[in-house]
Structure formats: C-alpha cells, structure tokens
C-alpha positions as CSV (number, residue, x, y, z in Angstrom):
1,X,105.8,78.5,93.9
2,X,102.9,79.9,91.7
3,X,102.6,83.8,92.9
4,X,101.5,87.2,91.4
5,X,105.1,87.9,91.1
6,X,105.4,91.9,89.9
7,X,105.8,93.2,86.5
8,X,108.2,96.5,85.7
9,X,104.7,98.8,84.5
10,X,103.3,98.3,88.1
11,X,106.5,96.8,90.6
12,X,104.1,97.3,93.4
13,X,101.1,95.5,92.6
14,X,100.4,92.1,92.5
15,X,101.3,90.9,88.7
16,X,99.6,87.7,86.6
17,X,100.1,84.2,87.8
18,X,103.7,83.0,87.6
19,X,105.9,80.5,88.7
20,X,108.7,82.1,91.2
21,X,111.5,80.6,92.9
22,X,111.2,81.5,97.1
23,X,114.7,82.8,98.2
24,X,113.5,83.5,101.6
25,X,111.2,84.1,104.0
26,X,111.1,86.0,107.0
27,X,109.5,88.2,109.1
28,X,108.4,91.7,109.2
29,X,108.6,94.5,111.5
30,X,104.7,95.4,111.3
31,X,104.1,91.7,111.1
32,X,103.4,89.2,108.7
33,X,105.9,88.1,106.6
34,X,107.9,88.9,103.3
35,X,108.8,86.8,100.7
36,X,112.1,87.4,98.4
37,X,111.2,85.9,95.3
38,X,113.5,85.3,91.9
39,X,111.5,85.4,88.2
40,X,111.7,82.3,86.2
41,X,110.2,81.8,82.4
42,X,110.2,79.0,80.4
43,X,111.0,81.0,77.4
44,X,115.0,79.8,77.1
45,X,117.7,82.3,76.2
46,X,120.9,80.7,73.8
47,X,124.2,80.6,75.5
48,X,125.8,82.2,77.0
49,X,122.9,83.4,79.5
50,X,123.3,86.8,81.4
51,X,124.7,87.3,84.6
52,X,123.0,85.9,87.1
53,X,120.9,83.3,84.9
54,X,120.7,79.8,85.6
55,X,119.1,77.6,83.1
56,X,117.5,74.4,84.4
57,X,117.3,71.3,81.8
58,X,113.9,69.6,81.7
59,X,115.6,66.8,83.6
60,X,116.2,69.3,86.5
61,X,113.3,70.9,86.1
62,X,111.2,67.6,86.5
63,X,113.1,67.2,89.7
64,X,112.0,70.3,91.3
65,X,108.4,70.1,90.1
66,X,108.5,71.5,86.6
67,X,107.5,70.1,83.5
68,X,109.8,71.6,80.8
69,X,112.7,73.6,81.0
70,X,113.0,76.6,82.3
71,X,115.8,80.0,83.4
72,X,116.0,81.3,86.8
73,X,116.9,85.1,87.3
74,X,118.7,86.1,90.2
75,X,119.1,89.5,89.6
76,X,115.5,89.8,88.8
77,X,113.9,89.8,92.7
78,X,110.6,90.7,94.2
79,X,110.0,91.1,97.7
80,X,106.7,91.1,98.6
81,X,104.2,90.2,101.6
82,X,102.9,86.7,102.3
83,X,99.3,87.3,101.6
84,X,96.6,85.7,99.2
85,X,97.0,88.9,97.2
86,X,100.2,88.2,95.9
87,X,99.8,84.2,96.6
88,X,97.0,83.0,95.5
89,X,97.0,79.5,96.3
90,X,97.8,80.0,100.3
91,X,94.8,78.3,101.5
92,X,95.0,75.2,99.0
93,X,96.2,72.4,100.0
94,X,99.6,72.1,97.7
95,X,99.6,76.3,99.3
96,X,101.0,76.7,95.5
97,X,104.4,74.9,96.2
98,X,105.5,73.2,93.0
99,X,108.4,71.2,94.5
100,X,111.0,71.9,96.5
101,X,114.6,72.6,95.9
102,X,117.7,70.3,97.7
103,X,119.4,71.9,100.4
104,X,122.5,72.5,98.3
105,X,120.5,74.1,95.2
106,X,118.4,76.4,98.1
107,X,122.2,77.6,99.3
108,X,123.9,77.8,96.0
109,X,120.8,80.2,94.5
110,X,120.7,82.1,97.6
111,X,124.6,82.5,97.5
112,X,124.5,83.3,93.7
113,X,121.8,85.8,94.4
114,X,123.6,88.0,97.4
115,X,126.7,87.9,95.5
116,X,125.8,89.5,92.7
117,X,124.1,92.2,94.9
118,X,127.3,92.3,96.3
119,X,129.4,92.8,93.0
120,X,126.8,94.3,90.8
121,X,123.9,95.8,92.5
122,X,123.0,98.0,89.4
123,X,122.3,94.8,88.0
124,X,119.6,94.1,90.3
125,X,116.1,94.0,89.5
126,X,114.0,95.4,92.7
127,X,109.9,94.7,92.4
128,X,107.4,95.0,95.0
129,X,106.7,96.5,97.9
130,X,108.4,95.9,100.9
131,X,112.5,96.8,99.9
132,X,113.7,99.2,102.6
133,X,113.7,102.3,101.7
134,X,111.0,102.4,99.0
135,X,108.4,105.1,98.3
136,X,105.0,104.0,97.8
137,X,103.9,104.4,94.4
C-alpha cells in the first residue's frame, strides 16, 4: 500500500511516499484506527538476507502488484494512524492498495513478524506514533 511510512530522523512524522506492506489493522482506544505496517525497498540485499527479510522475486512481486523485485522487513514496523496524513491516497479510488497478498502469505508474514518480536525484540524496528508506551516527540 503506498503510505508515508516513517523514517529513523523523524519516527513520528509522516515520512516520503513509500510502498509498505499492511500487517494489520485495528482499532484504537480514542478512535480511528492504526495500521502496523512492514518497510519494503526495491534495492535487493545478496544472500543471505538478515533476520527477518523476505525477498520477493519479480515473479512474486508481479503477483502481489509490484513491478520488480523487491525485500520485505519484518523487523522494520511502523504503526501509525489511518489518516490522509500518513496515507495519502485514502480517498482515491485504488485507496493506495497495490495488490493484495493470499491468505497464506497475509498469515505466514504476520506469523514471521510476531515471532521474531517474540525471539528477538531488540531486533525490532519501532516507527511512528501510536506503540504503547511511547513519548511524544
């Protein structure tokens, strides 16, 4: 989904247009809703990728919307509100969605994502806003 995802110089703000993988959604106590975000970039690592890194081919990538090849970071997550601010393209038609992930993809990244909070939270990446817990900057 094309987003604002945060950068590490300003985790709180909205950052530059990128495309993010949606983890999950859900709703907030003040109301609204969040959105739990990965980072993705085109720009490939060689093997063997970090923990937590899953590269998609261009034949996968294609599949789920994308036109080239490109690395998914579970360890590198934002969780930020579902607004225009931090997605742009909300009130277009598409809403931003680049394509959609199978149902066993959606649980596998999810599952790959809580367990390495699980095993190695240090490992964890924590942008925007709305993490439990964090002081506004």
């Amino acid at each position: 989904m094309w987003c604002k995802f945060p950068i590490r110089e300003n985790p709180d703000k909205p950052g530059l247009e990128h495309a993010a993988y949606v983890l999950q959604v859900s709703g907030v106590p003040a109301g609204g809703y969040a959105a739990l975000m990965a980072y993705t970039t085109s720009q490939l690592l060689p093997d063997p990728l970090p923990v937590g890194v899953r590269r998609f081919d261009v034949l996968e990538a294609r599949q789920l919307g994308h036109k080239k090849a490109f690395l998914l970071y579970s360890g590198r997550l934002a969780l930020v509100p579902v607004n225009s601010d931090y997605f742009p393209h909300l009130e277009t038609p598409t809403h931003g969605i680049i394509g959609h992930a199978p149902i066993a993809l959606r649980a596998s990244l999810k599952d790959a994502a809580i367990e390495l909070t699980r095993r190695r939270p240090e490992a964890i990446e924590r942008l925007g806003p709305l993490w439990p817990g964090k002081q506004p900057r």
